[in-house]
C-alpha positions as a printed NumPy array, in Angstrom:
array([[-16.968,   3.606,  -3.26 ],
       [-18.829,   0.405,  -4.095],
       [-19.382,  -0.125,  -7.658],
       [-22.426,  -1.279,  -9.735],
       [-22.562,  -3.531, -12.845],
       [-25.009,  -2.767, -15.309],
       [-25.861,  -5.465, -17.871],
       [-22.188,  -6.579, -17.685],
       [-21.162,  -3.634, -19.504],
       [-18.104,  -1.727, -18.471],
       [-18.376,   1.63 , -17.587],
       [-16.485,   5.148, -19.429],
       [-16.824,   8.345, -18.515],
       [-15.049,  11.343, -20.221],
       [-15.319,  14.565, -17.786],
       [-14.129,  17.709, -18.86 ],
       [-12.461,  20.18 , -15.673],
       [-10.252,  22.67 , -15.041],
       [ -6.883,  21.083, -13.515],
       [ -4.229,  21.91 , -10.55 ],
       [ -1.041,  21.884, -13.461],
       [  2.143,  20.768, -12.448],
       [  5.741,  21.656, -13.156],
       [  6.676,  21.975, -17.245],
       [ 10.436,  21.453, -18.28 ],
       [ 11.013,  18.565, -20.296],
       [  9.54 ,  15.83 , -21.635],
       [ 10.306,  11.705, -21.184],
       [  9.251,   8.887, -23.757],
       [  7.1  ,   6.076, -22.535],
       [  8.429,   2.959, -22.177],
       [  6.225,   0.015, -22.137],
       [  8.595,  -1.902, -19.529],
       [  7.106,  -0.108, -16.918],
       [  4.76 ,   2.952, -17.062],
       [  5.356,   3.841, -13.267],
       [  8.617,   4.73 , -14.103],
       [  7.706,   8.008, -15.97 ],
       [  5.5  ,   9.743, -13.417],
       [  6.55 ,  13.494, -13.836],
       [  8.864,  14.634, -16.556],
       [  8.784,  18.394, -15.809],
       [  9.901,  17.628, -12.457],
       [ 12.819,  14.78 , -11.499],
       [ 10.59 ,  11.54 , -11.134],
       [ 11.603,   9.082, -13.828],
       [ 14.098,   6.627, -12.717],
       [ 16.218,   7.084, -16.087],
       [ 19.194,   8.434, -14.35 ],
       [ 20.026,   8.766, -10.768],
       [ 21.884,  11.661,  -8.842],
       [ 24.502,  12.491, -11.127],
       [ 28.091,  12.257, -10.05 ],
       [ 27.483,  10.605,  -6.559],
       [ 28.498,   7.341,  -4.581],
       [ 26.975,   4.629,  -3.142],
       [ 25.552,   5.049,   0.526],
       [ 26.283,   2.607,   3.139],
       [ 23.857,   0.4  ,   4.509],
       [ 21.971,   1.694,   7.562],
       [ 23.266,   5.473,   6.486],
       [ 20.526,   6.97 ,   5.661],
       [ 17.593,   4.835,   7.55 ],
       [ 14.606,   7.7  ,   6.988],
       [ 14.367,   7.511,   3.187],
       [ 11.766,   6.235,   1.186],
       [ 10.36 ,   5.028,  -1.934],
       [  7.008,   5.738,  -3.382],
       [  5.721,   2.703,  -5.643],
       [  2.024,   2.502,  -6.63 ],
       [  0.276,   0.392,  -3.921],
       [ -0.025,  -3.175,  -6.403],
       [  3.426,  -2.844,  -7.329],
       [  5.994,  -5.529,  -7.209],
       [  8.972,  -5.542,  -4.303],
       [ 11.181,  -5.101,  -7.343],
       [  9.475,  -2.452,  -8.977],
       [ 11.786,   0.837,  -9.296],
       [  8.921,   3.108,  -7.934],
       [  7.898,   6.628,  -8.592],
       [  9.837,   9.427,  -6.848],
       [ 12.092,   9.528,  -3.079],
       [ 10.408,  10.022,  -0.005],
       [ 11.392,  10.945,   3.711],
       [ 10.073,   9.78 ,   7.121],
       [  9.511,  12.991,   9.064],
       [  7.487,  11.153,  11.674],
       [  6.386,   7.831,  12.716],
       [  3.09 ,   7.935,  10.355],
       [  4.09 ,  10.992,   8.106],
       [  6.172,  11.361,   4.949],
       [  7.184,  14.298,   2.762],
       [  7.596,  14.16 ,  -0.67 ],
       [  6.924,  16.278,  -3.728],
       [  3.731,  17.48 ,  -4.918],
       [  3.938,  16.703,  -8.716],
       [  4.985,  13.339,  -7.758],
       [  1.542,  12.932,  -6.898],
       [ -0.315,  14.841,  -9.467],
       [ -4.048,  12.634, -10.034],
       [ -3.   ,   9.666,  -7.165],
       [ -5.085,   8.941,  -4.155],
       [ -4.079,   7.464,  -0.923],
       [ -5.637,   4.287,  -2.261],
       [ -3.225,   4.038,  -5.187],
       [  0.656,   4.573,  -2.999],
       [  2.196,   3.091,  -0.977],
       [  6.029,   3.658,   0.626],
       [  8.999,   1.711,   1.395],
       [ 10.34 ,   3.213,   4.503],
       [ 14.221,   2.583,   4.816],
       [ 14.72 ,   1.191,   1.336],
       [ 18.641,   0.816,   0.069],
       [ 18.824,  -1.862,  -2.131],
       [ 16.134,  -1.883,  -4.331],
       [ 17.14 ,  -5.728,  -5.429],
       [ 17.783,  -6.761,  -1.778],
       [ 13.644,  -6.229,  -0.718],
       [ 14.552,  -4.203,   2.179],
       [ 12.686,  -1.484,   4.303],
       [  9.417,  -1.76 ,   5.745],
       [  6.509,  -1.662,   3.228],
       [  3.461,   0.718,   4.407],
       [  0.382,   2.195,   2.375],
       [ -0.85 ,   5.895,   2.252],
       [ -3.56 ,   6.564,   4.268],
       [ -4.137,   9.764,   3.398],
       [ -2.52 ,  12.599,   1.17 ],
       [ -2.641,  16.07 ,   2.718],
       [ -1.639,  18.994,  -0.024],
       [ -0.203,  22.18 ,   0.76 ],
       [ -2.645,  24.48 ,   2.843],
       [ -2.403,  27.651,   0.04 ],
       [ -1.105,  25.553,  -3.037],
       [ -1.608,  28.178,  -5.91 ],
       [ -3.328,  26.938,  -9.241],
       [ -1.134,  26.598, -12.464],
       [ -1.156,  30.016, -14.439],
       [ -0.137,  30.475, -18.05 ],
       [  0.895,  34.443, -19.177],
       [  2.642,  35.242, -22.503],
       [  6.112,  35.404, -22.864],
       [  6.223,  38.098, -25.687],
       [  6.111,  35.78 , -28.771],
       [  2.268,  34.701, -28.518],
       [  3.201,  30.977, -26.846],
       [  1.579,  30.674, -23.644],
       [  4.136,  29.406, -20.902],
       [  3.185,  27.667, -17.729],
       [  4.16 ,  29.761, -14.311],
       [  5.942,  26.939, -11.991],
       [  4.097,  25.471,  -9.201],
       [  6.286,  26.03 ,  -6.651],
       [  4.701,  24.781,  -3.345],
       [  5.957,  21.334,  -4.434],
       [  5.469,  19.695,  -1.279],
       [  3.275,  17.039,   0.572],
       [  2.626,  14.835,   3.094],
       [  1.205,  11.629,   3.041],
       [  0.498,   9.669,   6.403],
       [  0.739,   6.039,   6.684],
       [ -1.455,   3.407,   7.26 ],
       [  0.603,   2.408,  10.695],
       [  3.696,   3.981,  12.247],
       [  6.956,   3.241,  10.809],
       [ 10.082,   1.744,  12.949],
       [ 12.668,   3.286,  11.146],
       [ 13.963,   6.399,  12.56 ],
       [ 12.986,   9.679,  11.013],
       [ 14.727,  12.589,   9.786],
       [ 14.48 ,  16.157,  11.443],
       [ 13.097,  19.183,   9.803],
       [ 15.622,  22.629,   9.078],
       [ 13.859,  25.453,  10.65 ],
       [ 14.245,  29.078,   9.249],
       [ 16.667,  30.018,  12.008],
       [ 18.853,  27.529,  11.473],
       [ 18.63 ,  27.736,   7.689],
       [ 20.154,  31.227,   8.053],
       [ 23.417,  29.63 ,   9.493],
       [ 24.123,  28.063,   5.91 ],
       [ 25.988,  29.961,   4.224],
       [ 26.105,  30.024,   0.076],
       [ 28.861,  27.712,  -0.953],
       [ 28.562,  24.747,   1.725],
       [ 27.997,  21.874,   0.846],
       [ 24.317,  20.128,   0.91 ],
       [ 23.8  ,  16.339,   0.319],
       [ 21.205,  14.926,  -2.187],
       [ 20.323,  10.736,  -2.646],
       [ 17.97 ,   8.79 ,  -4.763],
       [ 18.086,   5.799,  -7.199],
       [ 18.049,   5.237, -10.898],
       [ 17.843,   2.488, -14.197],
       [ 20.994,   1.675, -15.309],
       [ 19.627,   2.242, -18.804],
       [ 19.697,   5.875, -19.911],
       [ 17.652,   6.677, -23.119],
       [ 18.954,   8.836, -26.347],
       [ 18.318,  11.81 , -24.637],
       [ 19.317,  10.938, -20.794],
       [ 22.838,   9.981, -22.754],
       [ 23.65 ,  13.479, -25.028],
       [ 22.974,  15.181, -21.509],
       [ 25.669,  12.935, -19.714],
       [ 28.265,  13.28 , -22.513],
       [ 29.946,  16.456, -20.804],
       [ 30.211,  14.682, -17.349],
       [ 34.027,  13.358, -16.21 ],
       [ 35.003,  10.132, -14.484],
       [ 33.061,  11.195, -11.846],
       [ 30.045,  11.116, -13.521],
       [ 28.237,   7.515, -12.338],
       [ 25.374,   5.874, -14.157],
       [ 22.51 ,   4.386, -11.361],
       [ 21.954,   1.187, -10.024],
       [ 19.918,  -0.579,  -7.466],
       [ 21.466,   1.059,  -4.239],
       [ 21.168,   4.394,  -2.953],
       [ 23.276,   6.743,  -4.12 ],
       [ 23.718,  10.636,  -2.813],
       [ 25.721,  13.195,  -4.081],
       [ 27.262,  16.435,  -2.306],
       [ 26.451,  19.554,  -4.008],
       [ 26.376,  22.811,  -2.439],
       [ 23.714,  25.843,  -1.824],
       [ 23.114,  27.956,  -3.965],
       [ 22.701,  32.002,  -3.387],
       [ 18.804,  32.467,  -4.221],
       [ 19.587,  35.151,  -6.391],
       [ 22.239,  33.666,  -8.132],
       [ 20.139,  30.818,  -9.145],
       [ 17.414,  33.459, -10.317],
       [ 20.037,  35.201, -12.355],
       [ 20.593,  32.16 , -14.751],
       [ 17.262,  33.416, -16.472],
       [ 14.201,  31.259, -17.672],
       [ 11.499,  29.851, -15.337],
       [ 14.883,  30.358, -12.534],
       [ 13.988,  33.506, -12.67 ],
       [ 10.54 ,  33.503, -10.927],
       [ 11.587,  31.234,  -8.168],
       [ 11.323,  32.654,  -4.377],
       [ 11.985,  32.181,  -0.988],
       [  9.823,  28.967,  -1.402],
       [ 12.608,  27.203,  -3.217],
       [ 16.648,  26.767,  -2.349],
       [ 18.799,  26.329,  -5.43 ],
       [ 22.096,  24.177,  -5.455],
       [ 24.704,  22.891,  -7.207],
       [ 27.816,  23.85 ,  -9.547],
       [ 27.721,  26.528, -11.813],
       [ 29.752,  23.699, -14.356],
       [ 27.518,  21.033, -13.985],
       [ 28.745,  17.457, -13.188],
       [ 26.781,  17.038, -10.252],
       [ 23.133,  16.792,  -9.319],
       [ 19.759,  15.246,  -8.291],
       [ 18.25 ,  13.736, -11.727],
       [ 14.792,  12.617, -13.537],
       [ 13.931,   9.617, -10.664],
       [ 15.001,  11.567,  -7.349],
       [ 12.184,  14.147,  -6.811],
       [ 10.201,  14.253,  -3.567],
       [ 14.26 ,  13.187,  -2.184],
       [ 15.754,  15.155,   0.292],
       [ 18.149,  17.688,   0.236],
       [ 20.09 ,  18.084,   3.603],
       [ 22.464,  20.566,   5.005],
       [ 24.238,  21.084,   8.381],
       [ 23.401,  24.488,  10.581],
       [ 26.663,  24.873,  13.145],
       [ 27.624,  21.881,  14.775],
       [ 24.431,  20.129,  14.654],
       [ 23.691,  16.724,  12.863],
       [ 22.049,  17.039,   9.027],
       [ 18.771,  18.136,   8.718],
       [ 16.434,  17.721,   5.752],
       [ 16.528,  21.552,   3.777],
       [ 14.513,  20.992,   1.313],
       [ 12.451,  18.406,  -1.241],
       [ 14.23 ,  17.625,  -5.001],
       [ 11.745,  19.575,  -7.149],
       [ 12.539,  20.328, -10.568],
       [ 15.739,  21.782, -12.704],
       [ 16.078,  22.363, -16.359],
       [ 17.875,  19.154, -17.463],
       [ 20.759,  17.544, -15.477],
       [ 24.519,  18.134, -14.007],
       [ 24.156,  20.978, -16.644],
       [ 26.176,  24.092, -16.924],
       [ 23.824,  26.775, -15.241],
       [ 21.256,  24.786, -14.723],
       [ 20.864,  24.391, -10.981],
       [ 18.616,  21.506,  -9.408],
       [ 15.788,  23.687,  -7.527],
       [ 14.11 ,  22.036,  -3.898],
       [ 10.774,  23.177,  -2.187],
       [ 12.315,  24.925,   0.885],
       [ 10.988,  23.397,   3.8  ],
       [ 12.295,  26.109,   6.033],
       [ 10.094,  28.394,   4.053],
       [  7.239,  25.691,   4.457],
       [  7.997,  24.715,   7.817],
       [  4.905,  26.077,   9.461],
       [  2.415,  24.295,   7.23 ],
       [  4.595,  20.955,   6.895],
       [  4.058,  20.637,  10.546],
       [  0.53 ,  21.572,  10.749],
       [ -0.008,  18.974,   8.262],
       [  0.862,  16.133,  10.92 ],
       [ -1.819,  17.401,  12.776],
       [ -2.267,  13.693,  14.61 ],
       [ -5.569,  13.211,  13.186],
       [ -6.73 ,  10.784,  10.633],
       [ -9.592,  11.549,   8.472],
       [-11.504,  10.079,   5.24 ],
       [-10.519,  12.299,   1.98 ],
       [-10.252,  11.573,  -1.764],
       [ -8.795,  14.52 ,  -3.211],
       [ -9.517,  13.62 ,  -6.879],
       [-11.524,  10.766,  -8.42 ],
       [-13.986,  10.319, -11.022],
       [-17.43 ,   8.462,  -9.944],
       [-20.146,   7.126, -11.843],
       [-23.131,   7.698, -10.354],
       [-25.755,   5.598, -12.142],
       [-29.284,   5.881, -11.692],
       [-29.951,   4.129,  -7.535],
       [-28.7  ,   4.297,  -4.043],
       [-24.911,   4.933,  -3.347],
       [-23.084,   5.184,   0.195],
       [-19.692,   6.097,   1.516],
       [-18.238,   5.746,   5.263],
       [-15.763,   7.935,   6.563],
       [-13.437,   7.146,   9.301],
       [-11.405,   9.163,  11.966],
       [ -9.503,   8.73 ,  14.005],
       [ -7.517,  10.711,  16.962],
       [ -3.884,   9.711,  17.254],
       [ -3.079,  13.235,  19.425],
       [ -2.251,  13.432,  23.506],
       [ -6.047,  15.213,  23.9  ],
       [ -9.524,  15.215,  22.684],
       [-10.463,  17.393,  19.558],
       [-13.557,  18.788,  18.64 ],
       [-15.688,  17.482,  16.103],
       [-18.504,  20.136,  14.101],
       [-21.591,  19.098,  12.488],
       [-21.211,  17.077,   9.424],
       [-22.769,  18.318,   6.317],
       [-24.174,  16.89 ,   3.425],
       [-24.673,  18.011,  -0.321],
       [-27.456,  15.493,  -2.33 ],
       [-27.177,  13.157,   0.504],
       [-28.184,  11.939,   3.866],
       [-26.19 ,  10.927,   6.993],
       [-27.911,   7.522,   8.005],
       [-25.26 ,   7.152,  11.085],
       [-23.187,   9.376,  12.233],
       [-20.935,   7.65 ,  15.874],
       [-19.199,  10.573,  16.114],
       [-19.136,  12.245,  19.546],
       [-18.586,  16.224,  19.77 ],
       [-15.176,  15.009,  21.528],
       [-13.085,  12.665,  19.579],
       [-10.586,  11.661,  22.864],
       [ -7.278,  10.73 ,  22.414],
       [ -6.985,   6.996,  19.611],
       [-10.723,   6.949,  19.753],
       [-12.425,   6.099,  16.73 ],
       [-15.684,   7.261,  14.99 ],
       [-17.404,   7.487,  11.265],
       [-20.303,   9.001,   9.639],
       [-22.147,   6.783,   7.264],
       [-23.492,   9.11 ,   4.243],
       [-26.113,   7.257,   1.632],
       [-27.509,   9.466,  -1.368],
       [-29.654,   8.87 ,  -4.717],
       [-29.14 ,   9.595,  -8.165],
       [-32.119,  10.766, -10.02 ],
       [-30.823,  11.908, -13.598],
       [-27.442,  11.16 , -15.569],
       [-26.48 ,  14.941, -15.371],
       [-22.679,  15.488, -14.416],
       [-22.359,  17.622, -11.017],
       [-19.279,  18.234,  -8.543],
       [-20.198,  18.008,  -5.235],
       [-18.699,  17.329,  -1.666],
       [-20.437,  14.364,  -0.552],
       [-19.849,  15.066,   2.802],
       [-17.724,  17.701,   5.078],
       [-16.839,  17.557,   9.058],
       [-14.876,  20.369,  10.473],
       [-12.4  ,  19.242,  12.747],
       [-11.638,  22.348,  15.559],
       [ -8.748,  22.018,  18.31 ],
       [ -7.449,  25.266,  19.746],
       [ -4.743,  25.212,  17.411],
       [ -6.187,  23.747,  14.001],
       [ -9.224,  23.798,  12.077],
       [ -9.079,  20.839,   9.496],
       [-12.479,  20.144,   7.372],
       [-12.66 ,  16.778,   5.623],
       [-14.689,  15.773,   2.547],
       [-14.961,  13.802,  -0.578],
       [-15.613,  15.575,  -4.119],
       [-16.538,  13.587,  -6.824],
       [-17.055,  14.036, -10.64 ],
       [-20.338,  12.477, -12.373],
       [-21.137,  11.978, -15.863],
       [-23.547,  11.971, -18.797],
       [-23.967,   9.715, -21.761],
       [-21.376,   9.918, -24.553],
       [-21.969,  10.107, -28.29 ],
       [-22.596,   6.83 , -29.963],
       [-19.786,   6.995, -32.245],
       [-17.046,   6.739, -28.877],
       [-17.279,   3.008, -28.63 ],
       [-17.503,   2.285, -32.7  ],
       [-14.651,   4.59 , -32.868],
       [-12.387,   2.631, -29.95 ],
       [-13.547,  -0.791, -31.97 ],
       [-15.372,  -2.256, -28.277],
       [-18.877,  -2.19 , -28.455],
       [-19.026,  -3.609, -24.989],
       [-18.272,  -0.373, -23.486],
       [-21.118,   1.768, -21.754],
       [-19.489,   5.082, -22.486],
       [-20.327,   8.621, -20.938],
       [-19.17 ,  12.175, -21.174],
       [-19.015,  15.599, -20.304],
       [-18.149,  18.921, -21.614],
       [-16.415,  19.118, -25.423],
       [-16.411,  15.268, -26.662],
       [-13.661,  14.039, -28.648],
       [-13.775,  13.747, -32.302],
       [-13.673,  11.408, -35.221],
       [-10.63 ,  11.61 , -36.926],
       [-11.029,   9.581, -40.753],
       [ -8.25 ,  10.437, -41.928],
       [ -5.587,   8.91 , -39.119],
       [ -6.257,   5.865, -37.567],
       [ -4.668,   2.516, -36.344],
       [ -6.859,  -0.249, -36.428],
       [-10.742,   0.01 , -38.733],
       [-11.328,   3.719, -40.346],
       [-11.02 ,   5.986, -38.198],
       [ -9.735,   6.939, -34.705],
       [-10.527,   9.468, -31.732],
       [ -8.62 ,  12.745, -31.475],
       [ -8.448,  15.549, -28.423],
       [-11.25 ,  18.032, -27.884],
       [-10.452,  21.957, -28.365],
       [-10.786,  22.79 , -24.754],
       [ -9.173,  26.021, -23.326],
       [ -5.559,  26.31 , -21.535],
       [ -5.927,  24.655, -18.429],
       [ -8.626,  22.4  , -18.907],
       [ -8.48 ,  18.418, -19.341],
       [-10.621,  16.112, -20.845],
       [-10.916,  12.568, -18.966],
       [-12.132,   9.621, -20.109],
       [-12.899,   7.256, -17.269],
       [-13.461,   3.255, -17.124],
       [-14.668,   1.795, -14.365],
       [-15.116,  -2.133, -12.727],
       [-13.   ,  -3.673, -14.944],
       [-11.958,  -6.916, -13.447],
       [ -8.564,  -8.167, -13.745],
       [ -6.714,  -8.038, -16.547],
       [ -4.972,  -5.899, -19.127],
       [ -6.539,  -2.697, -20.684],
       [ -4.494,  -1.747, -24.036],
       [ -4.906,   1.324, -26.577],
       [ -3.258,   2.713, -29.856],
       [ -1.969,   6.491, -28.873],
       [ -0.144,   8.623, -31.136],
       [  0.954,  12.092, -30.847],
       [  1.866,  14.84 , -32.74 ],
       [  3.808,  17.772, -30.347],
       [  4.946,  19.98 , -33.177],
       [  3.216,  22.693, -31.819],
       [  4.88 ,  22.105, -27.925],
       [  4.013,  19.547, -25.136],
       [  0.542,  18.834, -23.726],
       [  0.417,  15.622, -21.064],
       [ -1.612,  12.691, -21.155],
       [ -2.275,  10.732, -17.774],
       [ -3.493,   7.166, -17.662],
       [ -4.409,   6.265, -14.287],
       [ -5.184,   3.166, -12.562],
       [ -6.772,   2.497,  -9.07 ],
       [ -6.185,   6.204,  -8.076],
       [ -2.44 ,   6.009,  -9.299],
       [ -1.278,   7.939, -12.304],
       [  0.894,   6.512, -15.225],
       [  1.684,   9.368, -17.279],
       [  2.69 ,   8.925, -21.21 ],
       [  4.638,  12.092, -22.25 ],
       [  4.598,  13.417, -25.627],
       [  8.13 ,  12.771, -26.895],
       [  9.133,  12.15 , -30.495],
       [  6.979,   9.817, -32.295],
       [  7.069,  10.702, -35.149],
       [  3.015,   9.89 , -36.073],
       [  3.335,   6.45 , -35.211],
       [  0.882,   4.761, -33.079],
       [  2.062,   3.322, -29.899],
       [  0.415,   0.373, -28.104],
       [  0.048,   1.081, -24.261],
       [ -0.54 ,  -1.924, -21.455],
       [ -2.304,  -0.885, -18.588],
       [ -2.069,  -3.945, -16.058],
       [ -5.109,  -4.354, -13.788],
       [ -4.397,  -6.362, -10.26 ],
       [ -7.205,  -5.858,  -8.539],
       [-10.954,  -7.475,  -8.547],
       [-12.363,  -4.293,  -9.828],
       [-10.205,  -1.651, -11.598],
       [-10.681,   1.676, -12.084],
       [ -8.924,   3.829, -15.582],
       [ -9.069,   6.947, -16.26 ],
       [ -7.092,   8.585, -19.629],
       [ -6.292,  12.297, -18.697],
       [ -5.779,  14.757, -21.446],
       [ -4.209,  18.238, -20.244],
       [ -4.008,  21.375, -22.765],
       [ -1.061,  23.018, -21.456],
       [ -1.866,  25.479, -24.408],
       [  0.414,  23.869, -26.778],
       [ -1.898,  22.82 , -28.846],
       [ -0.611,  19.041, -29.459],
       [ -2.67 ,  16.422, -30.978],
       [ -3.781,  13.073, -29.556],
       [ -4.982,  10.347, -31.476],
       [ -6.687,   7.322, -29.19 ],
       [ -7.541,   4.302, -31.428],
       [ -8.177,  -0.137, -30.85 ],
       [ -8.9  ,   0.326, -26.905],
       [ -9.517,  -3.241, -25.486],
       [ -9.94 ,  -5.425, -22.649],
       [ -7.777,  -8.807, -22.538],
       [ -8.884, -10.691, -19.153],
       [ -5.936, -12.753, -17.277],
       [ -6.734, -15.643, -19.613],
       [ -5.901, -13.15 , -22.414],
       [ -9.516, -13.449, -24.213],
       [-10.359, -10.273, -25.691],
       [-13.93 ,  -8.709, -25.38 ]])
């Protein structure tokens, strides 16, 4: 999307949706060191601990895993959650890992080992394609009037590369040879970790023996084995609603386990004689190496069919969630594809919502590595918000029938009092839905400060800021959680840098966002996982790399 400047003002939007929700089990502080490092806490994506009880790998040993790292991170950067090579241009990882990212925001180190060492083969995301019947997050009550979140448990996806990898790639476990392991054998898990653990990270290691190891910068894996499904389901809790779409394992003492910083990892397991194939995807578990607590993986067996419709061989435009501003002119989009199968596929008619195609080279047959885009201009007449699909091309082959598109969010003007309230003038704000509200009496920085709207379960409020060149964008945030834990997202260039609602005891907390690129895009995501926590956003401003403030 090309981006407009009006009158040198900087662009805000606050949108208010429904959301996909992710995973809910715990909750991680934010730590200013490095805000990619606390991507998920309900599922295992912070690199505060690594597997739990394991070794060291040896180099070369296990040549198809991966990192994911935001796309401007630094070689050195400990990344967001594990990630397999299951094909030359596709890897699998988990779902939540990727919860409000876009292609344009990831990237993955193929064949990483030691993180300090630089190694692997650095490719971006092309494109992120999400399970084909992912089911939306549901809340029901549990019987004491709190409203609980229902797990997502398709927690896979697959994300194709910009260019093939040369690393060698790990075979999938079908469901015939998944019935060959038997409850009991052993399964192998591996990611990487900090070598700091926070307060909390600690009192959960304090049980663990000698064998328990603290992470470092090499791969590590651990040998756990597989849990009975309904043996896993009989420890109670959110276990307890898991299905064939999930494989439990572990011991039923603890000591050993995948950990906050390994999800979207693998889990592998040996069917017969054959060589280890990847089982399943670390997921989620209810703290770690505890006592009853088993780590839970998407089954890919179970998933199988889709995973491998998903490398369908064919590379399409898609932005699965952003936030545009569509100011008052002309606006255009291209989008590519590209045929990477043996034969030609069949391209349908592109269509168009509040737009027009002003060149489509797309021929009815897209033949094998042929290339082709449509070229999709539209106008915007009023500042109303609307969701639309800009534009929409099925793809049809005897065996698949893929449709791609782009859906974007618009926006309205905001109240006045958002920018006097954030203490920057300079910012052209807009909004959507219920607007935040002026809070007098708490407040970090002049007299008074912004607080979350009262939107209903599900929903999320989203204030957006857009073309910001580079720089640093900082706020005040403060939280109060005493009535259970909502989220907050802050992403940046379609990659997500969530802030958790730990402990803070109604202090404000400065947050950094860094902005690398020549024009950034923010958005601050607000989530009501009806928990009813309050969230205070106060002092936002803009240092540019020179560090003047405006």
């Amino acid at each position: 999307m090309k981006h407009t400047e009006t009158e040198n003002k900087y662009t805000v939007i606050v949108a208010t949706s429904s959301v996909l929700l992710s995973l809910s089990v715990c909750a991680l502080f934010y730590s200013t060191a490095n805000v990619a490092d606390e991507i998920n806490a309900e599922g295992r994506s912070s690199p505060e601990t690594d597997v739990i009880g394991g070794i060291k790998a040896k180099p070369g040993q296990f040549p198809f895993m991966g990192r994911l790292l935001p796309r401007n991170a630094s070689s050195n950067d400990r990344g967001i959650c594990g990630a397999t090579l299951i094909h030359p241009r596709y890897v699998l990882t988990a779902l939540h890992c990727i919860d409000y990212s876009t292609a344009k925001g990831l990237s993955v180190q193929v064949g990483a080992y030691d993180l300090e060492a630089k190694d692997g083969e650095r490719i971006d995301v092309k494109n992120i394609f999400f399970p084909t019947s992912k089911p939306i997050g549901e809340y029901y009550d549990d019987g004491s009037g709190e409203y609980v979140q229902v797990m997502e448990l398709y927690d896979y996806a697959v994300l194709e590369l910009t260019k093939p990898s040369k690393y060698p790639f790990i075979e999938l476990m079908n469901p015939e040879e998944f019935a060959l392991v038997k409850p009991g054998e052993l399964t192998t898990t591996m990611g990487w970790g900090d070598n700091e653990l926070d307060e909390r990270h600690e009192q959960e290691l304090t049980a663990l023996d000698e064998q328990g190891s603290k992470p470092d910068h090499i791969l590590n894996y651990v040998n756990v084995p597989y849990v009975d499904l309904e043996v896993c389901k009989a420890v109670g809790g959110q276990y307890s609603k898991i299905g064939n779409e999930s494989i439990c394992a572990g011991f039923k003492e603890g000591k050993k386990d995948s950990c906050y910083g390994d999800s979207g990892g693998p889990l592998l397991a040996t069917a017969g004689e054959e060589a280890d194939k990847q089982v399943g995807i670390v997921s989620w578990g209810e703290g770690c190496a505890q006592p009853d607590a088993y780590g839970v993986y998407a089954s890919i067996p179970y998933h199988l069919e889709d995973i491998e419709y998903l490398q369908h061989g064919i590379s399409y435009t898609q932005d699965y969630y952003d936030l545009k501003l569509m100011s008052q002119s002309r606006h255009g989009e291209r989008l590519d594809y590209k045929n990477y199968r043996d034969s030609a596929v069949q391209l349908g008619s592109p269509q168009v919502h509040e737009g027009n195609i002003t060149r489509n080279t797309c021929p009815e047959w897209l033949a094998p590595n042929q290339e082709c885009y449509v070229d999709v201009t539209w106008e915007n007449t009023n500042d109303q918000r609307v969701i639309a699909d800009v534009v929409s091309m099925p793809i049809l082959t005897p065996e698949l029938e893929l449709l791609s598109f782009i859906k974007f969010d618009y926006a309205s003007d905001a109240p006045s009092y958002y920018s006097k309230v954030l203490g920057n003038a300079k910012l052209d704000i807009l909004a959507y839905g219920a607007n935040w509200e002026i809070d007098e009496d708490i407040f970090s920085e002049g007299v008074s400060s912004l607080t979350n709207p009262k939107i209903n379960v599900g929903e999320e409020s989203v204030i957006s800021i857009r073309d910001l060149p580079p720089g640093k964008l900082q706020l005040d945030i403060m939280v109060d959680n005493a009535n259970g834990w909502d989220s907050i997202y802050f992403n940046v260039n379609g990659q997500s840098y969530p802030f958790y609602n730990a402990s803070i005891e109604e202090e404000f907390v400065s947050i950094p966002l860094p902005l690398e690129q020549d024009n950034n895009d923010v958005q601050i995501i607000y989530t009501n996982h009806g928990n009813d926590a309050k969230i205070w956003i106060d002092d936002l401003h803009f240092k540019k790399l020179e560090d003047e403030i405006i």
